[in-house]
N, C-alpha and C positions, 0 to 999 in steps of 0.2 A: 453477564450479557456477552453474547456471543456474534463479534462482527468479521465478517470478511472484509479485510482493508485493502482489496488491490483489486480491479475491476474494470473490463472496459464495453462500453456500447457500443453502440452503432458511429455515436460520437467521433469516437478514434475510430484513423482513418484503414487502422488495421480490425478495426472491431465485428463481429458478426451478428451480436446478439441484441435485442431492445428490451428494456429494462421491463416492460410488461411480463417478456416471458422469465427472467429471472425469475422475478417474484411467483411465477405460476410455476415455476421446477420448484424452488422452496417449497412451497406448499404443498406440491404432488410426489413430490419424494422426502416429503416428512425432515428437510435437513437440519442441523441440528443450528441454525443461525434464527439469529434478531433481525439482522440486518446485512444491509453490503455498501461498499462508498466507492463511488465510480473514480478512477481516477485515467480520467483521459490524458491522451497521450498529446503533451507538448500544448497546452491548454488547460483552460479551465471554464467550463462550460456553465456563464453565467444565465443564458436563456431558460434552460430547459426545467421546469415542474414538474417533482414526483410528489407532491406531500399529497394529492390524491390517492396516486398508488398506495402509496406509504398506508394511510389507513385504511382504506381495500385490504390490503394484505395482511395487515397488521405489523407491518415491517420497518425498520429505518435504513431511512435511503439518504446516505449524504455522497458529498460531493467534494473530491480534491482534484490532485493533479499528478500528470510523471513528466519531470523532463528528463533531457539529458547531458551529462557533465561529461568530465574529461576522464574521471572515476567508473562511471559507467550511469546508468540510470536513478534514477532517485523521484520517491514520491512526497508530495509536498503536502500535508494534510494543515488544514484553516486558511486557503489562499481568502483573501482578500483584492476589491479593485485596487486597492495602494501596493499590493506585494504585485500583482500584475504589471504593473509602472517600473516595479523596480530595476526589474530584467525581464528580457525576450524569450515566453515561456515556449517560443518556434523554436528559439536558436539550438540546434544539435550539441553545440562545444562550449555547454557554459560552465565556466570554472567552481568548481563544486564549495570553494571558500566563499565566495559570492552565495551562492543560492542557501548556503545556510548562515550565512549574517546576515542578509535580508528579511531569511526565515521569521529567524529570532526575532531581529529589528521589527517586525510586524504583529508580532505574536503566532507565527505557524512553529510548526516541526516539520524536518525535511530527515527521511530515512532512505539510507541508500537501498536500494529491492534490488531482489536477485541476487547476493553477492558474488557467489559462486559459478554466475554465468560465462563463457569463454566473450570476450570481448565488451560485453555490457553490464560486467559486474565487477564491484568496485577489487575484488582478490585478484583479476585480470591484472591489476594496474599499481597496487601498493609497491611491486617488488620496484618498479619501474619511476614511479613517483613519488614513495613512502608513503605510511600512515598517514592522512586527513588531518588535523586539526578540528574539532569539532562536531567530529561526528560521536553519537550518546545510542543511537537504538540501528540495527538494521532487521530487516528482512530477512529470517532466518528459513522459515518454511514458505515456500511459495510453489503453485501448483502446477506450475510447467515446467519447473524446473528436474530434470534427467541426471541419471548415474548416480555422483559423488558431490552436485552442483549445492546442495544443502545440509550436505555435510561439511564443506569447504565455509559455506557461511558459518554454520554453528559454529566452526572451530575457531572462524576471524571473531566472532562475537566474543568467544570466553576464553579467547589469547586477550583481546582490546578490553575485555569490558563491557561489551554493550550491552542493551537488551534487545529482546526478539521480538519483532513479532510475525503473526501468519498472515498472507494472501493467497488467492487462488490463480490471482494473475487470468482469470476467467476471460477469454474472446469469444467463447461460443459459450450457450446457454447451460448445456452438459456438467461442464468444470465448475460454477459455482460452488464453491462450499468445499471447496478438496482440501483450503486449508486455511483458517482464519487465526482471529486474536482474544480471547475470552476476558472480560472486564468485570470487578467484585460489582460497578454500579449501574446504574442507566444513562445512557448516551444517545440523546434525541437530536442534538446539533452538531455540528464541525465543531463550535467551540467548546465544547463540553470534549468531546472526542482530545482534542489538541489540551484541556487540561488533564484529561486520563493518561496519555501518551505521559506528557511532563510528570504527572503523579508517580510513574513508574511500575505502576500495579497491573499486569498485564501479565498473560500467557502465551505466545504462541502452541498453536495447532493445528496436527496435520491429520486428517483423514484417507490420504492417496492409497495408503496399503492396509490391510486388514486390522494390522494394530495398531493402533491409536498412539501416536508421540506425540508428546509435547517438551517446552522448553523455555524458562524464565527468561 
């Protein structure tokens, strides 16, 4: 099963796209996803219903988060109201030991995204603050990412350890699908997703250039 894990709507306040027409590019340009999991920025957007979309399309549509740390950005996937309580999913400067003990403490996974972003990604900031504590997976292929920016993650990943996975980082409807994460089973909910994650059985993938990468 093949999910884009990093996405944003209308929701985010930088967002362009509504989740309608995602689902309607999937479909019209044949992509090669199951699904995509919105993760709005600095929130978590408990209102909003797609499980109609969802079977319209035949798609799954879950729902996480992205804030941001002192590391650089990070997505939070199985937020919970009790992980929402724990810290200020507003606040810009939240210390990145925090949002993954809480993580845990709740049952989520928090994966730094982007690593290899200048200022927003967590390779900006190791040399300056050292290696994390805690951190087990980042964001290796994401779809906005330029130049050497995903290469610099790959290489933080299999210096540290970690594993990967893809996003498309998607704000406008277009990017969908540039780069997701491929699963051996079926993942209909967040908690299903947040036990795959923990499983460790996952792919990142990218489709942004002709030929096809991927990376455990």
């Amino acid at each position: 099963m093949i999910l884009d894990l990093h996405s944003h709507s209308i929701v985010s306040d930088d967002g362009r796209a509504k989740v309608p027409n995602y689902c309607q590019w999937i479909r019209k340009k044949d992509l090669p996803l199951d699904g995509f999991v919105l993760t709005e920025h600095r929130k978590f957007d408990f209102d909003s219903d797609y499980s109609a979309l969802a079977t319209e399309f035949d798609l799954t549509i879950l729902k996480a988060s992205e804030v941001e740390t002192e590391y650089g950005h990070v997505l939070v996937f199985g937020v919970t109201r009790a992980l929402t309580e724990a810290f200020d999913f507003s606040d810009i400067g939240l210390p990145l030991a925090k949002v993954l003990e809480e993580s845990e403490r709740h049952g989520a996974v928090a994966v730094p995204c982007h690593p290899g972003r200048t200022r927003v990604g967590m390779c900006a900031h190791v040399e300056s603050l050292g290696i994390p504590a805690g951190v087990s997976i980042v964001e290796v292929f994401n779809g906005g990412s330029r130049g050497t920016e995903d290469d610099a993650a790959r290489a933080l990943a299999e210096t540290q350890g970690y594993r990967g996975i893809g996003g498309s980082d998607a704000h406008i409807v277009s990017h969908i699908g540039r780069c997701a994460t491929a699963f051996p089973g079926a993942i209909g909910t967040e908690a299903e997703l947040v036990e795959a994650l923990q499983a460790g059985e996952f792919e990142a993938k990218s489709w942004k250039s002709k030929s096809s990468e991927s990376s455990s």
